[in-house]
C-alpha positions as CSV (number, residue, x, y, z in Angstrom):
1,X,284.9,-125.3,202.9
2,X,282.4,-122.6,201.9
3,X,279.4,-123.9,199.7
4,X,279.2,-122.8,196.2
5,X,275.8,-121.9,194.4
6,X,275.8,-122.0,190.7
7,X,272.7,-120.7,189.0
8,X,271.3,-123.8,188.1
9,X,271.7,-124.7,192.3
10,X,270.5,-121.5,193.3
11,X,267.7,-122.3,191.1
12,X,266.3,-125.1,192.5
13,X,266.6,-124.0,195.9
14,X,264.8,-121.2,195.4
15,X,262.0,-123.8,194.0
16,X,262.3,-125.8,196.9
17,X,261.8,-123.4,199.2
18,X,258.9,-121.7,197.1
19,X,257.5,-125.5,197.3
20,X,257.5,-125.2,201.3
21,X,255.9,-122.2,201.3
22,X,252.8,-123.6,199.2
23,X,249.7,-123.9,201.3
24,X,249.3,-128.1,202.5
25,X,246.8,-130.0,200.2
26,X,243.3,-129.7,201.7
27,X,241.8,-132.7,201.9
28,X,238.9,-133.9,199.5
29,X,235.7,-132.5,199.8
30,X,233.3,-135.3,201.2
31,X,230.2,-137.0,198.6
32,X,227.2,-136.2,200.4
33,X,225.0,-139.0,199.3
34,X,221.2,-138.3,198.3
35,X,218.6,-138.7,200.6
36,X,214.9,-139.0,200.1
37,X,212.2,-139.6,202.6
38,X,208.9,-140.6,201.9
39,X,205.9,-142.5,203.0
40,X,205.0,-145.9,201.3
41,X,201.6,-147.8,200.8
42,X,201.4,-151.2,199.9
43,X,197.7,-152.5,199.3
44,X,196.3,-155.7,198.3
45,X,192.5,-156.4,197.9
46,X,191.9,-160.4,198.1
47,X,188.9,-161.9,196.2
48,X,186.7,-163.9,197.4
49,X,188.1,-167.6,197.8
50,X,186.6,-170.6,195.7
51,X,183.0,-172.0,197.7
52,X,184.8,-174.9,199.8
53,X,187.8,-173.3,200.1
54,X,189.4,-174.8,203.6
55,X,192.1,-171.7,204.3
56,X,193.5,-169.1,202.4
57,X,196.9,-167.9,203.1
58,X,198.7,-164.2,202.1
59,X,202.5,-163.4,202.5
60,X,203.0,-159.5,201.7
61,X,206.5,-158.1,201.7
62,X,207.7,-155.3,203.9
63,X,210.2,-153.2,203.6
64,X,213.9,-154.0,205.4
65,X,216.6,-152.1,206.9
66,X,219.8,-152.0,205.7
67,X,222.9,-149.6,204.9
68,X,220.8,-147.8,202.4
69,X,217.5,-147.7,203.9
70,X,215.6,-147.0,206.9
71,X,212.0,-148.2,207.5
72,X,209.4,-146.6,210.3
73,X,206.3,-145.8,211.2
74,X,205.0,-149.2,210.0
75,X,201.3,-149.5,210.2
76,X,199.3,-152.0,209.0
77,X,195.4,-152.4,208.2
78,X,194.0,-156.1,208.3
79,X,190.5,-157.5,208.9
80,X,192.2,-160.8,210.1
81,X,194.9,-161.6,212.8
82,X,198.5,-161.5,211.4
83,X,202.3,-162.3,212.0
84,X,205.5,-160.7,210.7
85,X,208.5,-162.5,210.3
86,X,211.6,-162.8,209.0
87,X,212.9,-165.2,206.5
88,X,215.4,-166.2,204.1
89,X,218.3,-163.3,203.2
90,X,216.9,-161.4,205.8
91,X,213.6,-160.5,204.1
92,X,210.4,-159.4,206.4
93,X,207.2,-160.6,205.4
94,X,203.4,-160.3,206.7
95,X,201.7,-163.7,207.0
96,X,197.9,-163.9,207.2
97,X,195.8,-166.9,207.3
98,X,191.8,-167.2,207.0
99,X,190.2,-170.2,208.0
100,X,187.6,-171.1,206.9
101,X,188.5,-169.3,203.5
102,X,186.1,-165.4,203.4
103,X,182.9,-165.1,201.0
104,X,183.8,-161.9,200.9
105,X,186.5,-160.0,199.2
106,X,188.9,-158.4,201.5
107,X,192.1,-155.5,202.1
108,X,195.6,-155.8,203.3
109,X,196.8,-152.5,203.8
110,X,200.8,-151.3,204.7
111,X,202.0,-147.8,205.8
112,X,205.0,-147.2,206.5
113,X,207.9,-144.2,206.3
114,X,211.2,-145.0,204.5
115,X,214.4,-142.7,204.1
116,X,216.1,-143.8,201.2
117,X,220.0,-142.9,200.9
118,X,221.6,-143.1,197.7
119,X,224.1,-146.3,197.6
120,X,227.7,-144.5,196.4
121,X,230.5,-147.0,194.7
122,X,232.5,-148.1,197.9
123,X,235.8,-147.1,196.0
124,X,235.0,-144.0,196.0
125,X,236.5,-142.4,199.2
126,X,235.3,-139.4,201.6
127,X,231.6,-140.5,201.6
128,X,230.2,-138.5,204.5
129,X,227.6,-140.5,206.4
130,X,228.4,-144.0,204.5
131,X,227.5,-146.3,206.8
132,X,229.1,-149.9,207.0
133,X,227.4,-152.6,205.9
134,X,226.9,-155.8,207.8
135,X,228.9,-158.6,206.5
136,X,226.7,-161.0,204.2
137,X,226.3,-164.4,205.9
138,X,224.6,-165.7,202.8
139,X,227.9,-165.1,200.2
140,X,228.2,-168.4,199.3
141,X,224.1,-168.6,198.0
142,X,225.4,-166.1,195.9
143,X,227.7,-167.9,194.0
144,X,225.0,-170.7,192.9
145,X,222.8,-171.4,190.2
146,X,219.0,-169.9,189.8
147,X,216.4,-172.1,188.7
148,X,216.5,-169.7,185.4
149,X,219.8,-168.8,185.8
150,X,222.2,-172.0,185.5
151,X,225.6,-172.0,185.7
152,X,226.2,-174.4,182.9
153,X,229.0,-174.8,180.5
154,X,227.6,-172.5,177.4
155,X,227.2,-169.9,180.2
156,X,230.4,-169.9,181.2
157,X,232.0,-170.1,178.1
158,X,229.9,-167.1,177.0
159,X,231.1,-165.1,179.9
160,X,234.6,-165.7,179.6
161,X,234.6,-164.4,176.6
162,X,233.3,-161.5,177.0
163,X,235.8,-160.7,179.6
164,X,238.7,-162.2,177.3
165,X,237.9,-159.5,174.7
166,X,237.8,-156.8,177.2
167,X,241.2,-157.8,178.5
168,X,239.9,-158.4,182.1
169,X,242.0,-159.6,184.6
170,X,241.0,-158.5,188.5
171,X,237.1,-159.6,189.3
172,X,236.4,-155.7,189.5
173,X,237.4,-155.6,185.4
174,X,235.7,-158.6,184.6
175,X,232.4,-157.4,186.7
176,X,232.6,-154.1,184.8
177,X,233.4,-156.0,181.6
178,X,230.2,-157.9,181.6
179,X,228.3,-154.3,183.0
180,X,229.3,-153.1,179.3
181,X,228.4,-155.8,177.4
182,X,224.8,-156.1,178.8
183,X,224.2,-152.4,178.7
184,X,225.7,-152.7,175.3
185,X,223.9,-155.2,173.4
186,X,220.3,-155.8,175.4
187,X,217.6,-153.6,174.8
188,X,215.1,-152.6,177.5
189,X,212.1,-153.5,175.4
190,X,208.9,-154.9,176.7
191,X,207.1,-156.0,173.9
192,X,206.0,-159.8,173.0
193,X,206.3,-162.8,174.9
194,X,209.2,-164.0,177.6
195,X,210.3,-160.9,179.1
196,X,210.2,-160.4,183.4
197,X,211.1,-163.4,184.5
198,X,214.7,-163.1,184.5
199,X,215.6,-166.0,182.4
200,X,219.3,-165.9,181.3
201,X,218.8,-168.1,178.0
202,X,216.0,-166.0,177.4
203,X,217.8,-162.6,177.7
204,X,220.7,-164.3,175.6
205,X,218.5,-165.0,172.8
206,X,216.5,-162.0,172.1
207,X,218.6,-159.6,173.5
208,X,216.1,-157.2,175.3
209,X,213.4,-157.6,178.1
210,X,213.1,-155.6,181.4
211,X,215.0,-155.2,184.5
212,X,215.2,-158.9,185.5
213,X,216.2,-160.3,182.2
214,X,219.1,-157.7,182.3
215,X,220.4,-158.7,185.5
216,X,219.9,-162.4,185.2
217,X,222.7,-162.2,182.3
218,X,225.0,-160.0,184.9
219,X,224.4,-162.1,187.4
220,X,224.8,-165.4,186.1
221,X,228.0,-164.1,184.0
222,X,229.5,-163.4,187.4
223,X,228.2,-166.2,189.4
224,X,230.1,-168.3,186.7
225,X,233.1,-167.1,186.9
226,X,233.3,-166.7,190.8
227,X,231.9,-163.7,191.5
228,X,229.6,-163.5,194.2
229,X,226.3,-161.4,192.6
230,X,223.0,-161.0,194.6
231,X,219.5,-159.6,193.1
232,X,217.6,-157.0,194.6
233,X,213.3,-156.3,193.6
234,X,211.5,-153.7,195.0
235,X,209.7,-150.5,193.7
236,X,211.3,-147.1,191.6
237,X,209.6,-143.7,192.3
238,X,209.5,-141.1,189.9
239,X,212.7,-138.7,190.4
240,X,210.4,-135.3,190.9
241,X,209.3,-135.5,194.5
242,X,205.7,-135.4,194.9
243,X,202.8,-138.3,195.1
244,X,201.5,-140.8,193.4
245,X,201.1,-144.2,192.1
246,X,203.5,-146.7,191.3
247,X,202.1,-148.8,188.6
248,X,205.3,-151.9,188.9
249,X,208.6,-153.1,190.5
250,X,212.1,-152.4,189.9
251,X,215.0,-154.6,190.2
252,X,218.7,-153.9,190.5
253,X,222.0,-156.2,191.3
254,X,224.7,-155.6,193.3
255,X,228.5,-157.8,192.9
256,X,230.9,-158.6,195.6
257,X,234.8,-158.3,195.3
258,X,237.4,-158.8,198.3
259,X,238.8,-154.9,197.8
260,X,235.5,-153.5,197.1
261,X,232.9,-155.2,198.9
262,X,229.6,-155.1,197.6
263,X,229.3,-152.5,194.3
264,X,226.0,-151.5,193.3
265,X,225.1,-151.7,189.1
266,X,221.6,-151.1,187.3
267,X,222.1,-152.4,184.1
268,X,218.5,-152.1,182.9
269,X,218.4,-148.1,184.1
270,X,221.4,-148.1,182.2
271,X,220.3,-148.8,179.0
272,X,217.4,-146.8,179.4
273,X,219.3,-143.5,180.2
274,X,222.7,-143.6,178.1
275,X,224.4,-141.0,179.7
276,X,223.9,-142.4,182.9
277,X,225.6,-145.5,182.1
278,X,229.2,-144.1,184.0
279,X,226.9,-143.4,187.4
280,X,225.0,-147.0,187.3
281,X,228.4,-149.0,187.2
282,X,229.1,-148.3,191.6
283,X,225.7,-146.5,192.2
284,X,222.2,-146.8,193.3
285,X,219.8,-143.7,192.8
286,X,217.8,-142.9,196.2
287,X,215.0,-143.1,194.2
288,X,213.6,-146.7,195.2
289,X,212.7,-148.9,197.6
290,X,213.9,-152.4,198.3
291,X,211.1,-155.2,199.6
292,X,213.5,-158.7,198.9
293,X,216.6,-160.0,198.2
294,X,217.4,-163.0,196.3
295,X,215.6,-165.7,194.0
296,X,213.6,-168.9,194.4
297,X,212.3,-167.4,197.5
298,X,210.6,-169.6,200.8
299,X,208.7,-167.8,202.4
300,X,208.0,-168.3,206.1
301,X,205.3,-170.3,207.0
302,X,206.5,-172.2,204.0
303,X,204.2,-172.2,201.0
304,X,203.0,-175.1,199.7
305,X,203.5,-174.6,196.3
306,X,207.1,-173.9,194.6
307,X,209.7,-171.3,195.4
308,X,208.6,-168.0,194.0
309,X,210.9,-166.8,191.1
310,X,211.2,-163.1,193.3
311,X,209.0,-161.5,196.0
312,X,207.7,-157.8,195.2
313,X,203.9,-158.2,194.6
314,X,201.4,-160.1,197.4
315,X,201.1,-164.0,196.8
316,X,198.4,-166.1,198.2
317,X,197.4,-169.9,198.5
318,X,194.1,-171.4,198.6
319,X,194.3,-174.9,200.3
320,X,197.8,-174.7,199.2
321,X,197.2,-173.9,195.7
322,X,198.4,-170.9,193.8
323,X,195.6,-168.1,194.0
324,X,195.6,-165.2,191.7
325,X,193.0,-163.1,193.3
326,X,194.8,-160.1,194.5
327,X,194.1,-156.9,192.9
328,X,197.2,-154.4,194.4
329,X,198.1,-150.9,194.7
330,X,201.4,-149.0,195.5
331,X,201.3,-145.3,196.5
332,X,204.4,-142.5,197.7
333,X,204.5,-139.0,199.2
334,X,207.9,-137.7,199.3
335,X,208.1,-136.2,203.0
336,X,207.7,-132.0,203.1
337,X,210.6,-130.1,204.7
C-alpha cells in the first residue's frame, strides 16, 4: 500500500531531514586555568636569645606541592645546620636548633620558585590540564572540632538554620548556603580587638574580622553538620605581576562532598570584592601561595609549648618557651616570559 504524505507529514519530514543535515555539536571549549610563576622569599631575622638561654629552636614553613601548586628551586640561607621535614597534613617545615642559644642576632633565609595554577570548581567540566588530586587521608580530622572552633550544640543549631531558610537539601546546597550567609552578613573589617584568630564565637558576635574569622564560621558550620571542611594559610600577591613585598598572610577553605570532591571558596575575598562573590563559591585565584594546611598544628620536632592556632609566620622556642624575637620579610617576582 503506497504511503500517503499530508502536509502536516511532509512537514515534519522535511524538518527531520533538515535536523540531519545540521552540523554535530562541537564539543565544549576547554577552561584553561590561570597560571602564574614566580619566585618566593621567606626571611626571618632571629634576636638574640635571653643570657642563659640553653637552646633556641626555629620551625619555618615551606612551601608544598599539590594539585594547584608546584614548588622548585628551593634554596635556603642559614648560619646554623638544619633539617626539613614533613609533618602533620602533609606540611614541610625547616627545623633549626642553636645550642648553646647565639649572642648574636641571626637570618634564616628561603628561595624558592613556585608556579601557581588557578584551582577551578571540580563541577565544572572540560578543564584542560586539571590535574587529579590525591585522595585526602586525613578526611576524618576534618570533620572535628578546633580548639576555637567547637562543634557544640548553639553551633549547630545556628547552622542548620541557616540552611533551613535557604531550603538546602544536598551538602553541596547547604555548603553554598552557609558561603551566602557569611559573605552576606560579616564584614572584612580589621579594626579593634579579637579579629585573626579565627574564633567562631567571636566571628558570630561582631560579625566582621579578617580572613580566619570568616572561614572559622564556614568551616565550623560545615563541620557541624557533616561536612568535611579543611583550612588553608599561606600568602596573596598583588594581581598586577611585578615585585614586591608582601606585608601578611592569606587564608582560604576548601569543603568536601562525595560528587564534587574538594570545592574551593574564599569567603573573606568575597566580601571584599562583591562582584566576585559568584567566582569565589568553586575557585581559587592563582594569585597565592599555600605554606600549611590545617589548625592546632604539631610541628615536627614537637614543640614544647601548645599547638599553634595556624602556621604561616616563623615560630621559635627558647628552652622551650615561646620566643617572639623574629622580625620577618616576604618578597615575589613574578617570572618574565
Amino acid at each position: 500500500m503506497p504511503v500517503r504524505f499530508t502536509p502536516r507529514c511532509a512537514g515534519l519530514l522535511a524538518a527531520g531531514v533538515a535536523l540531519l543535515m545540521l552540523p554535530a555539536a562541537q564539543p565544549a571549549a576547554p577552561i584553561v586555568p590561570r597560571v602564574r610563576t614566580f619566585a618566593f622569599d621567606y626571611q626571618t631575622t632571629v634576636a638574640a636569645a635571653p643570657a642563659g638561654t640553653k637552646a633556641l629552636d626555629l620551625w619555618l614553613p615551606v612551601p608544598h606541592d599539590d594539585a594547584s601548586q608546584d614548588v622548585g628551586k628551593l634554596n635556603i640561607e642559614a648560619p646554623y645546620p638544619y633539617e626539613l621535614h614533613t609533618g602533620q597534613y602533609g606540611n614541610r617545615m625547616l627545623h633549626l636548633r642553636v645550642s648553646p642559644a647565639p649572642a648574636q642576632p641571626f637570618a634564616v633565609a628561603l628561595h624558592c620558585q613556585v608556579t601557581r595554577r588557578e584551582h577551578i570548581n571540580p563541577l565544572l567540566p572540560h578543564v584542560a590540564g586539571r590535574r587529579a588530586a590525591a585522595a585526602d587521608p586525613h578526611l576524618g580530622r576534618w570533620l572535628a572540632p578546633d580548639r576555637l572552633v567547637p562543634l557544640d550544640d548553639s553551633i549547630r543549631i545556628w547552622a542548620l538554620r541557616v540552611t533551613a531558610q535557604a531550603g538546602a537539601r544536598t551538602d553541596l546546597d547547604k555548603a553554598r548556603a552557609i558561603y551566602n550567609h557569611v559573605v552576606s552578613t560579616v564584614k572584612y573589617d580589621k579594626s579593634g580587638q579579637g579579629w585573626g584568630r579565627g574564633d567562631i564565637y567571636y566571628a558570630c558576635d561582631a560579625r566582621r574580622g579578617n580572613c580566619t574569622d570568616f572561614h572559622a564560621l564556614f568551616i565550623g558550620y560545615c563541620r557541624a553538620l557533616g561536612i568535611p571542611a579543611r583550612f588553608s594559610i599561606g600568602f596573596p600577591l598583588p594581581a598586577e605581576r611585578g615585585a614586591g613585598e608582601v606585608k601578611g598572610y592569606h587564608c582560604w577553605a576548601e569543603f568536601y562532598t562525595r560528587q564534587t570532591g574538594w570545592v574551593p571558596i574564599d569567603a573573606s575575598e568575597a566580601a571584599k570584592n562583591p562582584d566576585k562573590r559568584e567566582y569565589f563559591f568553586g575557585h581559587h585565584d592563582e594569585n597565592r601561595v599555600e605554606l600549611t594546611r590545617g589548625r592546632d598544628l604539631t610541628l615536627t620536632p614537637r614543640q614544647q609549648a601548645e599547638p599553634l592556632n595556624y602556621f604561616v609566620y616563623p615560630y621559635a622556642e627558647a628552652d622551650g618557651q615561646p620566643f617572639t624575637g623574629l622580625t620577618n620579610q616576604f618578597r615575589y617576582r613574578d617570572a618574565t616570559e
